[in-house]
C-alpha positions as CSV (number, residue, x, y, z in Angstrom):
1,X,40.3,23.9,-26.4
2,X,43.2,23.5,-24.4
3,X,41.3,20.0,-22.1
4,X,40.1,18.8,-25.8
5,X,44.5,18.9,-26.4
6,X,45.4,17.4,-24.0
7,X,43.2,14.7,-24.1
8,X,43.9,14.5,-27.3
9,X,47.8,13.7,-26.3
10,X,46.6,11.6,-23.7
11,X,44.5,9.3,-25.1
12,X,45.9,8.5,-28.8
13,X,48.3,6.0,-27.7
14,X,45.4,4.1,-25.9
15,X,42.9,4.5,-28.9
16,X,46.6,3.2,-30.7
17,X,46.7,0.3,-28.3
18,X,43.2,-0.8,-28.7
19,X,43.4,-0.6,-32.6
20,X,46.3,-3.0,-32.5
21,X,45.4,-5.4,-30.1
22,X,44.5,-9.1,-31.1
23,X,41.2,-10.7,-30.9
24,X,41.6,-13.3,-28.3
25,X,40.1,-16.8,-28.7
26,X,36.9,-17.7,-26.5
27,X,37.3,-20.1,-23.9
28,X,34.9,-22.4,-22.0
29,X,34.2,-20.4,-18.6
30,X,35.3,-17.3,-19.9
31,X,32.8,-16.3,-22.5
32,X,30.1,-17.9,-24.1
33,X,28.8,-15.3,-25.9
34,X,30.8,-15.9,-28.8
35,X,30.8,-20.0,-29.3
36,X,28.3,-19.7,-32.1
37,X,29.9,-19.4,-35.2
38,X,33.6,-20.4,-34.3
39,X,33.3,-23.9,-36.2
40,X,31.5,-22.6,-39.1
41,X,34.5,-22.1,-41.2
42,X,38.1,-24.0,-41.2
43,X,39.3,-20.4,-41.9
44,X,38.0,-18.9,-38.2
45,X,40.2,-16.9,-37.0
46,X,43.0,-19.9,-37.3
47,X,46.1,-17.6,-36.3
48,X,44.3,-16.1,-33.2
49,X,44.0,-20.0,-32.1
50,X,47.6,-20.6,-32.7
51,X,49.3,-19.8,-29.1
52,X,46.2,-21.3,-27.1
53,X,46.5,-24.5,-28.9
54,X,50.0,-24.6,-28.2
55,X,49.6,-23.9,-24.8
56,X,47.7,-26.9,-24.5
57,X,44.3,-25.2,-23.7
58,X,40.6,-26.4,-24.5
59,X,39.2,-24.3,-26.9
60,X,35.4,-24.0,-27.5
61,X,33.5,-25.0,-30.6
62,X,36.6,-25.2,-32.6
63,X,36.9,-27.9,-35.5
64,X,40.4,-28.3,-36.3
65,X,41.2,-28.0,-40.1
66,X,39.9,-31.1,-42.2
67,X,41.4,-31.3,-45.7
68,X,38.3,-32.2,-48.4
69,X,40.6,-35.4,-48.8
70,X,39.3,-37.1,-45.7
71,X,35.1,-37.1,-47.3
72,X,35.8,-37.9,-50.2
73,X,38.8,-40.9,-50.0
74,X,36.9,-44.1,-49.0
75,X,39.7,-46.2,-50.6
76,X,42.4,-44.7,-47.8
77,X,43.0,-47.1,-45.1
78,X,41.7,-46.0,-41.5
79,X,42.1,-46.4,-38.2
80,X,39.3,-45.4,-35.5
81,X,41.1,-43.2,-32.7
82,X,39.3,-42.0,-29.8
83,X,41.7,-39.3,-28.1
84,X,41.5,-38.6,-24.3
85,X,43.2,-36.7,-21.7
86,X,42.4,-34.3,-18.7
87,X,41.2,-30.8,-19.6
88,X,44.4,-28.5,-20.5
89,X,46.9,-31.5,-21.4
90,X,46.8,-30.8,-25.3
91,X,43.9,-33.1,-26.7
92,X,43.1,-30.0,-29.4
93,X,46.7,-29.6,-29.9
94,X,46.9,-33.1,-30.8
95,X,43.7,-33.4,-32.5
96,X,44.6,-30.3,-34.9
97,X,47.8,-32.2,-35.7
98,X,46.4,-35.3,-36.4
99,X,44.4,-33.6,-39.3
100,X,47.2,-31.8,-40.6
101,X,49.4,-35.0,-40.9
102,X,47.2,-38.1,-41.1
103,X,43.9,-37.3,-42.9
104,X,42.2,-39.4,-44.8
105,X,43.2,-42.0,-42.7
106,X,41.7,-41.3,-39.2
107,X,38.5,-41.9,-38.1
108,X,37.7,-39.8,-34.7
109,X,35.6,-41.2,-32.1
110,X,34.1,-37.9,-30.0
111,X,31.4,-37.3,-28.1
112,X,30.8,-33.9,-29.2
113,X,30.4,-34.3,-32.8
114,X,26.8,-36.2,-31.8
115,X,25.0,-39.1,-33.0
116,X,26.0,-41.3,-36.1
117,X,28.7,-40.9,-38.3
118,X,29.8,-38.0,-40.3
119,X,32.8,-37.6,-42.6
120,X,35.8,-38.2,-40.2
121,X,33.7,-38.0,-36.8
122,X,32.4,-41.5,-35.3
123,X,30.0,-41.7,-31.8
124,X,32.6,-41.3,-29.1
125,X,32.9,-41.3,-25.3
126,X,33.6,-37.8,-23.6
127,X,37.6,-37.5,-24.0
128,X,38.4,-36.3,-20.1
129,X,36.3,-38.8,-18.8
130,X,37.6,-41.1,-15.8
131,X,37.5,-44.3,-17.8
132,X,37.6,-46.3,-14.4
133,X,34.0,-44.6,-13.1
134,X,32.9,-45.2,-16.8
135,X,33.5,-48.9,-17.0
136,X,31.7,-49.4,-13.4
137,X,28.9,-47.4,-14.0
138,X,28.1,-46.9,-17.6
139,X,30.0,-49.9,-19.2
140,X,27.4,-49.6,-22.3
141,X,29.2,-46.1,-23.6
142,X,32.4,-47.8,-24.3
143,X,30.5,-50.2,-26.4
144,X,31.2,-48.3,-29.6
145,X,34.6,-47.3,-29.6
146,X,34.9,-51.3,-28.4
147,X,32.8,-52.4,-31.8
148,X,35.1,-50.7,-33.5
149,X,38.6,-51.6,-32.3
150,X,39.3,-48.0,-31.5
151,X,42.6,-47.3,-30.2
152,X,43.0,-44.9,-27.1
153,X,45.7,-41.6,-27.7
154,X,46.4,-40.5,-24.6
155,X,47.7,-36.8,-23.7
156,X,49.2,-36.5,-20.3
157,X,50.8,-33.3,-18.9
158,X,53.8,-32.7,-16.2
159,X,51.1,-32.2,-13.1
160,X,52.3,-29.1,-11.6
161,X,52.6,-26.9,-15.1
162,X,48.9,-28.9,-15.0
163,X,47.5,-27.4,-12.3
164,X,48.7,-23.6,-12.9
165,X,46.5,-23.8,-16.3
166,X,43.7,-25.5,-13.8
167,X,43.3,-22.7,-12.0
168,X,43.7,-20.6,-14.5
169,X,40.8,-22.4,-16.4
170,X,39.1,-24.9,-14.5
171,X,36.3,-26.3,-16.4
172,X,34.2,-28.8,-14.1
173,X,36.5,-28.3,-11.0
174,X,36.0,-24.5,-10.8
175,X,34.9,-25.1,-6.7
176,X,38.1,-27.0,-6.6
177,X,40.5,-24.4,-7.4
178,X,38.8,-21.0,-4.9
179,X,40.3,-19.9,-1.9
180,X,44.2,-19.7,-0.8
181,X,44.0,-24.1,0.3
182,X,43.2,-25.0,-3.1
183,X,46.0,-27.1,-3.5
184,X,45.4,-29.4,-0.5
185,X,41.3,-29.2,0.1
186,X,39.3,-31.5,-0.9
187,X,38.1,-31.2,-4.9
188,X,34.5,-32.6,-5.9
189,X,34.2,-33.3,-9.6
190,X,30.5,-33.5,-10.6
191,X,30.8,-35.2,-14.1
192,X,33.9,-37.8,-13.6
193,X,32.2,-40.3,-16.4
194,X,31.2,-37.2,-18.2
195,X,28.1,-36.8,-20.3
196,X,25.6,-38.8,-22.7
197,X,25.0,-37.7,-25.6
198,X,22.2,-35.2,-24.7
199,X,24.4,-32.9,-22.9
200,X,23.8,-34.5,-19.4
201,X,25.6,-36.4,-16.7
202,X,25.6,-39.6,-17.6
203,X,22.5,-41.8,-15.7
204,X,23.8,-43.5,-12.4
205,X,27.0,-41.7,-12.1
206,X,27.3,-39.7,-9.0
207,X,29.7,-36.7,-8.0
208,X,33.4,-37.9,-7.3
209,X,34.9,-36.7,-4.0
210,X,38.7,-36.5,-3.6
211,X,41.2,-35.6,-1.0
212,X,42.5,-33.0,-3.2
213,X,43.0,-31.7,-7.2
214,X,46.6,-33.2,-7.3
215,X,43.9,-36.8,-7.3
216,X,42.4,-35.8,-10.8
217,X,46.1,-35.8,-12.2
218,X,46.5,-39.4,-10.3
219,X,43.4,-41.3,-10.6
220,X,42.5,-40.3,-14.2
221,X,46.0,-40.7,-15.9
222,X,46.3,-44.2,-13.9
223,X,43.2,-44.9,-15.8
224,X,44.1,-43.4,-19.4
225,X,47.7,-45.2,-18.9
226,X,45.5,-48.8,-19.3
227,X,43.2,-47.9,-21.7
228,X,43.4,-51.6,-22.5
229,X,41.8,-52.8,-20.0
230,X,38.6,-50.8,-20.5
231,X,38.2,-52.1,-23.9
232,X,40.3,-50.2,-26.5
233,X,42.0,-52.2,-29.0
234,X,45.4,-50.6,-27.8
235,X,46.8,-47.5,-26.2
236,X,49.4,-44.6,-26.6
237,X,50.3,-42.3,-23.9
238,X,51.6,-38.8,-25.6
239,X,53.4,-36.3,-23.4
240,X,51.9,-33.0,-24.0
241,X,55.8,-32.0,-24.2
242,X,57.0,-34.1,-26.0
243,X,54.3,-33.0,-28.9
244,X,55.5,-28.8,-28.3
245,X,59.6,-29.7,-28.2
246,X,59.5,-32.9,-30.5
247,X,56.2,-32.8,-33.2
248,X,58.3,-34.8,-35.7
249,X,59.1,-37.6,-33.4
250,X,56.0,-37.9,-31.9
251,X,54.0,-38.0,-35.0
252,X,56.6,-41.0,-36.5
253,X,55.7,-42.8,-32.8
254,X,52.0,-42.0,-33.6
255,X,52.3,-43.4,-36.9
256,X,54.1,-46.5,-36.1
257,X,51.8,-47.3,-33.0
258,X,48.9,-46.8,-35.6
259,X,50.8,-48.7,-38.6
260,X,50.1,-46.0,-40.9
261,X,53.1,-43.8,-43.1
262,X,54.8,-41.2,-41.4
263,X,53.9,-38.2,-43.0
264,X,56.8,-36.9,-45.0
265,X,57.0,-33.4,-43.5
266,X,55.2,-32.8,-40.2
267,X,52.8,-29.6,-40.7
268,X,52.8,-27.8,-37.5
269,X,49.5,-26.2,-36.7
270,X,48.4,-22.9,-37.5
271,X,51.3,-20.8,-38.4
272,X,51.4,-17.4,-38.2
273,X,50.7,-15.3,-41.4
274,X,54.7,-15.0,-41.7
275,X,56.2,-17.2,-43.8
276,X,59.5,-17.9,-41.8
277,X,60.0,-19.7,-38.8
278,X,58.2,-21.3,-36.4
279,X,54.4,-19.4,-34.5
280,X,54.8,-17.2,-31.9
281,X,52.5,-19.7,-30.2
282,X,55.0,-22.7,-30.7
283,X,57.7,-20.6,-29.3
284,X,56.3,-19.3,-26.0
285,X,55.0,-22.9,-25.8
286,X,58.3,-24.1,-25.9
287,X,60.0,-21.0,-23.6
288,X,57.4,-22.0,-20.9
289,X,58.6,-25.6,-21.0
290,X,62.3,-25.6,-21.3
291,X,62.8,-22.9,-18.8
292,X,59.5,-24.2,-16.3
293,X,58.4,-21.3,-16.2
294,X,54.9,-22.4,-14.6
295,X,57.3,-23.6,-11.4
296,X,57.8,-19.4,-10.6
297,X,53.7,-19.3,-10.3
298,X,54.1,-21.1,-6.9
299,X,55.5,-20.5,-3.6
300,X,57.8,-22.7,-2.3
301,X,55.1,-23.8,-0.2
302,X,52.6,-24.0,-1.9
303,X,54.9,-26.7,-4.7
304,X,55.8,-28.6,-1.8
305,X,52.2,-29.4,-1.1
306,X,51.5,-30.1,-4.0
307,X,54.6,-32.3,-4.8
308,X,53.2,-34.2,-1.7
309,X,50.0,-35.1,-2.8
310,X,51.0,-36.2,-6.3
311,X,51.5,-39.7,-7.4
312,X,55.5,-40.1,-7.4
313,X,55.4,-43.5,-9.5
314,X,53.1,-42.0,-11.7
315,X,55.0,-39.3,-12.2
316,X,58.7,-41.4,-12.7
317,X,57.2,-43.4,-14.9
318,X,56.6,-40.3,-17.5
319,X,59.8,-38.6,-16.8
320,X,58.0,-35.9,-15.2
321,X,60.9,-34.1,-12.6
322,X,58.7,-30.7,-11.3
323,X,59.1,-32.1,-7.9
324,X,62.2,-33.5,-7.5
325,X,64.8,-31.3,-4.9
326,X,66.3,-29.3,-7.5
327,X,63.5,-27.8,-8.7
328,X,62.5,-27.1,-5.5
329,X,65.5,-25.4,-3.9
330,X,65.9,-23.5,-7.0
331,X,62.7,-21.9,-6.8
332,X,63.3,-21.7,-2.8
333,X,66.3,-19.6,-3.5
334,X,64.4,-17.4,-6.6
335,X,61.8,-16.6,-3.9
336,X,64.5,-15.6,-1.3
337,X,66.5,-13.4,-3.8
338,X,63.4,-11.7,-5.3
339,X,62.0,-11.1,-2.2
340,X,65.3,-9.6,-0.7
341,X,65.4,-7.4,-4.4
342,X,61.9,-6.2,-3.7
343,X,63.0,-4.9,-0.1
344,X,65.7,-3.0,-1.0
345,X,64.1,-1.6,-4.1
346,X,60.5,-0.6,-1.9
347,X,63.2,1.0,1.0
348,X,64.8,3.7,-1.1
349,X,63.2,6.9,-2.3
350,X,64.3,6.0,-5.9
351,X,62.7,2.7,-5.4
352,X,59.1,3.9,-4.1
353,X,59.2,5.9,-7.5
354,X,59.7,3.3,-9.9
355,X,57.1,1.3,-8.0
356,X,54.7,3.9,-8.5
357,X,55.5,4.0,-12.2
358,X,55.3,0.2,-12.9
359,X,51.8,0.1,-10.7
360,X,50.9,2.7,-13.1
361,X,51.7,0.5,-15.9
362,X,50.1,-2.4,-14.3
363,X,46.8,-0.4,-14.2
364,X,46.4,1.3,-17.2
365,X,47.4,-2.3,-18.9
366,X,44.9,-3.8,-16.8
367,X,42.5,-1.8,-17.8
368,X,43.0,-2.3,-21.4
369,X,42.7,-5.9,-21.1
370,X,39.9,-6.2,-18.9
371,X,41.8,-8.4,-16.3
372,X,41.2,-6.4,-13.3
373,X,37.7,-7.3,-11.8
374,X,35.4,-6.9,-8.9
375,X,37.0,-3.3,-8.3
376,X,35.2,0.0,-8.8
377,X,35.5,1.5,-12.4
378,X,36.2,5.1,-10.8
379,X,39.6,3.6,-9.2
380,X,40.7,2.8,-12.6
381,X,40.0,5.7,-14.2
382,X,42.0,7.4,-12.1
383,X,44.9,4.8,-11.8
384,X,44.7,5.1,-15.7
385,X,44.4,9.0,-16.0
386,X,47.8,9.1,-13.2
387,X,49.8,6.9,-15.2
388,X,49.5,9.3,-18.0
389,X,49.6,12.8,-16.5
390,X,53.1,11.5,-14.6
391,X,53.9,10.7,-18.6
392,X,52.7,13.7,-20.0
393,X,54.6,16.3,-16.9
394,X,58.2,14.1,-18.1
């Protein structure tokens, strides 16, 4: 009686936890288990999509939300887009936007929506391919999107918030981002033209070696920044920030570059269920942006590496700063004072308990989540089971 009480005490805030936690959105890598079924409603689960589409993440299987308007109006004037961009620059984001704010009058050109036309959806290239590797050696898959004057929208992200959500989710460059050298060894990408429209590598295109992952961000945006010259009728570079901190300027750009109206009140994507303000999504979106927050994932090392082996034109020429020596000393002297904090804190008997507690924490939250991996379950039961007799003797 008295073991069933107190695990009784000790367990109903965990079995409280897990009742209120979010379902999390399925990403490519992560979990496939779950792709069928996301796109078979507009109404899946939109709010739980809301902070990764911000974040400028590639979500599986998802359709953003299509008004009826756009099957049905075949008097609406239209414009064939075909949007591109590296993996994790926003190309959902902006796709989910363009459907809130321009339907009927877009035509999308996308390889994953298959053969033929239907509704909105034309025969498109794949969106992160390197259009440079494409035009050499499969110049037939741009004939479409050529045929039909498509016009290129381009999303481009600061490179080193870039490669944090690369390693984080990798896609095709999952060998390039192991090991502690990831930022300077060299990266093999094993689709750079992409696929055909079966699913496989396109015919005659062979693996892509580079010096390092920092080359994606160069070669491929060098490519997307004259999508001109590979045969679209004309083409719009979108800053991924730009489209968090500024979606009613950079829909009126999108709208001008397209000649079409500016829609008379931007709708911002997926908003939470409340009816004030702006998602919880949009927000942390734009806390991790204005404050560059991503630059506290590196060591100072490790930035000034990869500073070194990006493309410093490339990056001037979209106002992109990461790099530039005050972000670096600033993070230099963060590391410095956190590290000094950290000693002094670790040194003192008051110290070695509060470390205690917060690894506690650290645990039992990890193994709510599911984050911690590769370890023995045993250690985190009794991590977990610690944490909360130290909470239940206070």
């Amino acid at each position: 009686m008295l073991v069933t009480s107190l695990l009784t005490v000790l367990l109903t805030p965990v079995v409280t936890a897990f009742a209120g936690l979010p379902v999390q959105a399925t990403f490519l890598g992560v979990d496939k288990s779950s792709d069928q079924g996301m796109a078979d409603s507009d109404a899946v689960a939109l709010s739980q999509l809301d902070a990764a589409l911000w974040a400028g993440e590639e979500l599986v299987n998802v359709e953003p939300p299509v008004r009826g308007a756009v099957a049905k109006s075949s008097k609406a004037e239209k414009r064939h887009v075909q949007i591109l961009g590296l993996q994790n620059t926003g190309t959902n984001l902006l796709a989910a936007m363009m459907h809130l704010n321009f339907d009927p009058h877009i035509l999308y050109h996308d390889l994953s929506k298959g053969h033929g036309s239907s509704g909105p959806w034309r025969r498109g290239i794949w969106k992160h391919a390197n259009l440079e590797v494409m035009s050499e050696s499969s110049p037939t898959v741009l004939q479409e999107v050529q045929e039909e004057h498509a016009a290129a929208l381009v999303m481009i992200r600061d490179p080193v918030s870039w490669l944090q959500s690369m390693h984080k989710a990798p896609y095709e460059l999952s060998t390039c981002i192991a090991g502690s050298s990831w930022l300077s060894k060299k990266c093999v990408h094993a689709v750079p033209a992409g696929y055909g429209q079966e699913g496989k590598r396109l015919p005659g295109v062979h693996k892509l070696v580079l010096p390092n992952i920092e080359a994606v961000w160069n070669e491929w945006n060098a490519a997307y920044s004259n999508a001109t010259s590979y045969g679209f009728a004309g083409g719009m570079v979108i800053r991924y920030e730009d489209l968090v901190l500024q979606p009613d300027e950079t829909m009126q750009r999108i709208a001008d570059f397209l000649k079409l109206p500016a829609p008379a009140r931007v709708r911002p994507v997926l908003r939470s269920a409340k009816r004030h303000g702006q998602s919880v999504g949009h927000n942390e979106a734009i806390q991790k942006l204005t404050e560059k927050l991503y630059l506290k994932e590196y060591s100072p090392e490790e930035l000034k590496v990869a500073c070194s082996n990006l493309d410093e034109e490339l990056m001037k020429k979209y106002s992109y700063n990461s790099c530039n020596a005050t972000s670096l000393g600033r993070l230099a002297n963060e590391t410095a004072e956190g590290n000094d904090s950290t000693w002094r804190e670790a040194s003192s008997p008051i110290g070695r308990h509060i470390n205690e507690n917060r690894q506690g924490l650290a645990d039992a939250d990890a193994e709510r989540t599911g984050t911690l991996t590769g370890r023995d379950s045993r250690a985190w039961s009794r991590a977990f089971f610690r944490f909360f007799a130290r909470r239940a003797r206070r």
